[in-house]
C-alpha positions as CSV (number, residue, x, y, z in Angstrom):
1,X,-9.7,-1.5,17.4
2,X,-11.5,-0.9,14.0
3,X,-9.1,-2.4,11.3
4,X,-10.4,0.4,8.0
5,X,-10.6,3.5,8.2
6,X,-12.6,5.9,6.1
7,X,-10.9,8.2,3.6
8,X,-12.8,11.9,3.4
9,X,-10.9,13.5,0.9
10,X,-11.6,11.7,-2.0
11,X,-12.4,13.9,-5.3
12,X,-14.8,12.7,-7.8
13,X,-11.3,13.5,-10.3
14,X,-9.9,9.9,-8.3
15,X,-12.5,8.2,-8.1
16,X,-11.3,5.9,-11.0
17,X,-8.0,5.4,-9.3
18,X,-9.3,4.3,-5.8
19,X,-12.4,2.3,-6.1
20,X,-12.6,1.2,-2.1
21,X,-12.7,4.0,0.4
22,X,-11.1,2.6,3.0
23,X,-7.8,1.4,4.3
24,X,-7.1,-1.3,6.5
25,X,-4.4,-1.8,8.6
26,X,-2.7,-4.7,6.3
27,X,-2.5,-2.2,3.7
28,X,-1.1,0.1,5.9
29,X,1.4,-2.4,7.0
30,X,2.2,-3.5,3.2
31,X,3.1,0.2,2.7
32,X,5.5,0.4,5.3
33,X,7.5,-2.6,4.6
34,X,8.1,-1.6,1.4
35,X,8.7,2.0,2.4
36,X,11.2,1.1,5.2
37,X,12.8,-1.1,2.7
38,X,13.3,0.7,-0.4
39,X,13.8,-2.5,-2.7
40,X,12.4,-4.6,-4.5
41,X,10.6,-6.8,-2.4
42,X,8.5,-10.6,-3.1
43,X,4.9,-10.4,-1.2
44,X,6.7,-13.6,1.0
45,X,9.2,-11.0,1.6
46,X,6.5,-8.2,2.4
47,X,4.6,-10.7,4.4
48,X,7.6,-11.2,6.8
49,X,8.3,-8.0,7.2
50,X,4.7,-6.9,7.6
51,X,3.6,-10.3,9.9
52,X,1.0,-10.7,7.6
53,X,0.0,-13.8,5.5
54,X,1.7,-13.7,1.6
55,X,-1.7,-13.8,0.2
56,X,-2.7,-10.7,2.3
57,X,0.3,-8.8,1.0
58,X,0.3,-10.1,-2.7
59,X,-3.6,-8.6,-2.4
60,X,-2.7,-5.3,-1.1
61,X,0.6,-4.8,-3.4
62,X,-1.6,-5.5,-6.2
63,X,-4.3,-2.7,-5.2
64,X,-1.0,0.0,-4.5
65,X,0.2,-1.4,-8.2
66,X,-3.4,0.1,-9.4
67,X,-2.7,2.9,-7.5
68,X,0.3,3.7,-9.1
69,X,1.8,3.9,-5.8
70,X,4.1,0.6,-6.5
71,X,5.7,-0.8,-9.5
72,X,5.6,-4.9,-10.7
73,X,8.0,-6.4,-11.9
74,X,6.5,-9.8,-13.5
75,X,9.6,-12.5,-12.8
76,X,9.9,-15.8,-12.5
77,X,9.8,-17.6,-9.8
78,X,7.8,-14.5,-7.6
79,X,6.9,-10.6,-8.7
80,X,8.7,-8.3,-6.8
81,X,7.3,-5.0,-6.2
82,X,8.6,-1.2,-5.4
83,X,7.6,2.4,-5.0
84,X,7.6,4.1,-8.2
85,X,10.0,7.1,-8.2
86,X,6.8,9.7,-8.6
87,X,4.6,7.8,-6.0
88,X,5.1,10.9,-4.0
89,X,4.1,13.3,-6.0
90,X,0.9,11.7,-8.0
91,X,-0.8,10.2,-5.0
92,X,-0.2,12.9,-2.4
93,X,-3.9,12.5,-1.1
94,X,-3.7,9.4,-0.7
95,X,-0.3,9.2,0.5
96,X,-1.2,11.3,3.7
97,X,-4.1,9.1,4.3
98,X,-2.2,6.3,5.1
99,X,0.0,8.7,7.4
100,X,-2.7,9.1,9.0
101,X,-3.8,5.6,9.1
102,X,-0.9,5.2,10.6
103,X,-1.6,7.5,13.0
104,X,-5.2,5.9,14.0
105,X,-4.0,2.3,14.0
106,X,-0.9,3.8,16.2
107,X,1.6,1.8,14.2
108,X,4.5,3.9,14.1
């Protein structure tokens, strides 16, 4: 199994906002802890749920925090991270990519 896929739909008006164009499965995972769990989340907490390495999910919550898919909060003794409350609507494109990332790495 291929772990990126390549995203097709990307207008020169986002290029700024999504410098790779691919997405791998551990961002795909990342995304779903976080979705699933609707809080605000460490990346040891977003590695467990996504049985990924922290490091792997601190990398890949920053990148969605770029995105302006997830928020930060900068706290002592770990950041936490969340969706922001117009993820939805702003990143549409790129939010039904990683459905269908979803879809191609069969991780429902």
């Amino acid at each position: 199994m291929e772990n990126n896929i390549t995203l097709d739909w990307m207008p020169s008006a986002f290029d700024d906002k999504f410098p790779e164009t691919e997405i791998s499965v551990h961002q795909v995972l990342v995304f779903q802890a976080l979705r699933s769990n609707n809080a605000w989340m460490t990346a040891t907490e977003i590695a467990e749920a996504a049985k990924i390495a922290p490091r792997t999910a601190r990398h890949h919550a920053a990148a969605l925090v770029k995105l302006g898919i997830l928020e930060c909060a900068r706290v002592f003794p770990a950041h936490r991270y969340r969706f922001t409350r117009r993820a939805d609507r702003r990143m549409k494109p790129y939010l039904d990519q990683i459905a269908k990332a979803v879809e191609v790495f069969n991780l429902k």
